[in-house]
N, C-alpha and C positions, 0 to 999 in steps of 0.2 A: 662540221661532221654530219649534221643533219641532211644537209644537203647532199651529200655525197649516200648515206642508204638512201635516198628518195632516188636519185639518180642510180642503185643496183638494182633498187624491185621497176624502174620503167626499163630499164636494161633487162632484165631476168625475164620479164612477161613479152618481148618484143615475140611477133609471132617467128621473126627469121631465126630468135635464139632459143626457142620454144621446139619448134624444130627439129633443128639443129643438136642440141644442148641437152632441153629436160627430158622430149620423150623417149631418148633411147633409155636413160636412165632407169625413168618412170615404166615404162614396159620390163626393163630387167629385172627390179623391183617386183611387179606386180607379177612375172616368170615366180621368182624365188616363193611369192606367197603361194601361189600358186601349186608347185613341187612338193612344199611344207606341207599343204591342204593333202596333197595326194598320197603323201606317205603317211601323216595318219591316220587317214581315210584305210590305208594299205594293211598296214600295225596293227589297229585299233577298234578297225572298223566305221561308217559312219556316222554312226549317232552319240558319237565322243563329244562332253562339253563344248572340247575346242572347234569340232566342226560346226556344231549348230551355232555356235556365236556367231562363227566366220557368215553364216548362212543368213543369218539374222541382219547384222551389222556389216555386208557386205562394203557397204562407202564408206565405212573406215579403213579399209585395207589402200581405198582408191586415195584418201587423206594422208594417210601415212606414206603412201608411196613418192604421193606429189611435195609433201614436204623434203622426204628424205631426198628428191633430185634437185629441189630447191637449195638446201643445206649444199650437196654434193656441188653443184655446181652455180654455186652463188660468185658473182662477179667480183674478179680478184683486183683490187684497186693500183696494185704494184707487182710485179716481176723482174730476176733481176738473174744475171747471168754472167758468170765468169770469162775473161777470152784464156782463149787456150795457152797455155805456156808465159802468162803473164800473169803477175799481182794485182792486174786490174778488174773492174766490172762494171759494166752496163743495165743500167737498172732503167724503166719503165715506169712513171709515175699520174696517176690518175688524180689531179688534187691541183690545188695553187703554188702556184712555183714559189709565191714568198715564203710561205710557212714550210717550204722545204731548206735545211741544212746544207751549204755548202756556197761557192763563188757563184755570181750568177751572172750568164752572160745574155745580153741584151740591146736586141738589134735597133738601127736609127738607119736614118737616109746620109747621103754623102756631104748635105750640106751641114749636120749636126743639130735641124732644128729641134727644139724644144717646147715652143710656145703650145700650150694647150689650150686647144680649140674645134672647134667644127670644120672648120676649112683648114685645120693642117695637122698636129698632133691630137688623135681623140682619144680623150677621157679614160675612154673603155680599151687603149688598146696594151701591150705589154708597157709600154715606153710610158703611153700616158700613166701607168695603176704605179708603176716605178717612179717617178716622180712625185704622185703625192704621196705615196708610201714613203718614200725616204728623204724627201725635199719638202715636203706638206705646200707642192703648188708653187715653192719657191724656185720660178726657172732662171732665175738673175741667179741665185748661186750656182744653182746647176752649171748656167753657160760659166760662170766661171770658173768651176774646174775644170769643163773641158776644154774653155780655152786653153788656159795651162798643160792640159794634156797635150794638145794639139802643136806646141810649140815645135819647132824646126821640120814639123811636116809641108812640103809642096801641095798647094791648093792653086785652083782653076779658079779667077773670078769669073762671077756669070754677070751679063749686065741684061738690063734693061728691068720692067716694073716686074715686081716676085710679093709674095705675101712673106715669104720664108728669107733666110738669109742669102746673100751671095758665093760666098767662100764654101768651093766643092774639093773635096776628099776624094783620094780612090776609094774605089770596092775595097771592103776588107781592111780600110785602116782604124784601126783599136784607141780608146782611150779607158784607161784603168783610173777607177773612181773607189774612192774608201767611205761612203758614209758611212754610218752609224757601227764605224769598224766591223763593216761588211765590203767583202772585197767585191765588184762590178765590172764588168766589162763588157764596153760600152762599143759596138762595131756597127759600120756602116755596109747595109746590106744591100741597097737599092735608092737610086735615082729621083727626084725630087722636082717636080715641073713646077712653072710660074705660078701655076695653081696652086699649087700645095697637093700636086698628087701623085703617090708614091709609084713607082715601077721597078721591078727587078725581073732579072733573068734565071733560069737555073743556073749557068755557066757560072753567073754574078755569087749565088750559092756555095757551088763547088769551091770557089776562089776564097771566099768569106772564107768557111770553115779551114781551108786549110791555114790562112793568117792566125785565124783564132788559134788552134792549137802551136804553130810556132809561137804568137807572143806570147803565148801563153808557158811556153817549156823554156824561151828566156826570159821574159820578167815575171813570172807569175810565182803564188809560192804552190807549195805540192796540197790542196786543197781538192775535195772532192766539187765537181762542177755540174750547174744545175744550167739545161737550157730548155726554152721552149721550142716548138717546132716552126722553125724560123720559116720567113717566106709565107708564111699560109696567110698574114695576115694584109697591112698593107702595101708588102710588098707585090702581091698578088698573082704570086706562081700558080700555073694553073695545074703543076703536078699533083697528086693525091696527099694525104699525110702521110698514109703509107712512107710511100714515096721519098716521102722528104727522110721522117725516121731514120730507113733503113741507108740514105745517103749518108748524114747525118752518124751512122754505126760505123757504116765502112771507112767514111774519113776519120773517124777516131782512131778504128783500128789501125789505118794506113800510116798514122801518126804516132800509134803506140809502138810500130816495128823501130821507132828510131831513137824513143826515149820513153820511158814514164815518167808521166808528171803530171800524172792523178790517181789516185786510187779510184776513185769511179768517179762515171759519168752517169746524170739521171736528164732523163728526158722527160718532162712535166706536159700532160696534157690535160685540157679543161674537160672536166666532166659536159660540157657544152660542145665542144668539138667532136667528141666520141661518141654524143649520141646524133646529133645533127650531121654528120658525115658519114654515122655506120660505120666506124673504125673496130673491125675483126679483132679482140686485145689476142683471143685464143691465136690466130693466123700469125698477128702479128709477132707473139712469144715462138713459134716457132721460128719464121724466119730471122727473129734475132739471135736466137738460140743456135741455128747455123751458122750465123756469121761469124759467131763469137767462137765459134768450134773448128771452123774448114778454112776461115781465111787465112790463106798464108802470109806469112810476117815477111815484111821484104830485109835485105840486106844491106840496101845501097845506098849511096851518101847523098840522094836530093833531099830537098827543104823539107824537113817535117810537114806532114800533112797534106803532102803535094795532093790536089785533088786527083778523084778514080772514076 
């Protein structure tokens, strides 16, 4: 929790949202004191207590003003918005996706590695924090419920020397894992070299999500769903966050015209990603807020979540 105000006041003070953000405030503010001064300067005449204070103690009007745009627009950690004509919502979350409530879906390569390391799964990334979070570094059990998940799916052996496993997956194929009677869903986003190094496409993206939301509305249960913004990491789309998000929205909605089978979805971003890529949350609230408003729900009988 610390860490996140340390992360609103280097947000608040950034000169682009200073800008932006405080000084209109801060000038309206100091307008109104200003008005106030002048009427009962008008009233009263000027040598009323309250003028000579004001006169006296001038840089406490400039205090007061800068706190009240501070307060007024201090950085909102979540936003969250309805779609139109459904029981569903779309919510925006600024924080750790573990300690958020709900299914959490969570990307890997096509070959399902797991092994945490320098050269192939790192520590630091969703997949690795997920593992020792809920396996405590134990990737032998891991692999073994996904192997079991993985049962009667068609894989590609890949040969020759690999750091990672042989046996490839397509894009988009899911494996649902229960640890600690938390639900998981486990999909393969991007491609996995001898090296151990990841690649995806967007197209590979567009594809993922829409799998995700069909397994999801046949084997999953009606749970609210937590993802991060897939691709940004080692998958390494070179789209913005933006970007991705708002794909990310639309393919929910394009999957919501055909079923509910979430009450919301929350998008988790690291207070590290939003200050290190300048992620607009204001810009961003807007264009979710449209989506969720003007996109038209479709009618027709393709796969849930066909990509858009």
């Amino acid at each position: 929790m610390f860490n996140l105000i340390i992360f609103q006041l280097r947000h608040c003070f950034k000169v682009k949202i200073i800008i932006k953000n405080l000084a209109p405030v801060f000038l309206s503010v100091l307008g109104s004191f200003w008005l106030i001064i002048e009427f009962s300067a008008f009233m009263f005449g000027e040598a009323t207590p309250f003028i000579l204070f004001t006169q006296e103690h001038w840089f406490l009007l400039l205090i007061i003003g800068l706190l009240i745009a501070i307060i007024y627009k201090w950085p909102k950690l979540t936003f969250e918005c309805k779609l139109d004509n459904r029981d569903t919502s779309i919510e925006i979350v600024i924080g750790d996706l573990f300690k958020q409530n709900g299914s959490l879906i969570i990307g890997t390569n096509t070959t399902f590695d797991t092994h945490l390391s320098q050269n192939l799964i790192s520590e630091k990334s969703i997949q690795g924090q997920f593992t020792k979070k809920f396996y405590y570094g134990n990737e032998i059990q891991l692999d073994k419920e996904i192997y079991l998940g993985l049962q009667g799916i068609q894989f590609e052996t890949l040969h020759g020397d690999r750091i990672g496993k042989n046996k490839k997956y397509p894009i988009g194929t899911i494996v649902k894992l229960n640890p600690a009677n938390r639900t998981v869903y486990i999909v393969a986003i991007a491609n996995i070299n001898e090296h151990g190094v990841a690649k995806g496409t967007y197209d590979d993206l567009k594809k993922t999500l829409a799998e995700i939301w069909f397994f999801i509305s046949k084997k999953g249960l009606k749970e609210n769903l937590l993802i991060p913004v897939l691709g940004t990491g080692f998958a390494r789309l070179p789209q913005t966050r933006e970007e991705i998000i708002r794909e990310i929205v639309k393919s929910f909605i394009a999957a919501c015209s055909e079923s509910t089978f979430s009450d919301k979805l929350t998008i988790v971003l690291s207070p590290n990603d939003v200050e290190k890529h300048n992620i607009d949350m204001e810009e961003l609230k807007k264009s979710i807020e449209y989506l969720c408003k003007y996109t038209s729900f479709s009618n027709s009988n393709e796969k849930i979540g066909y990509e858009v």
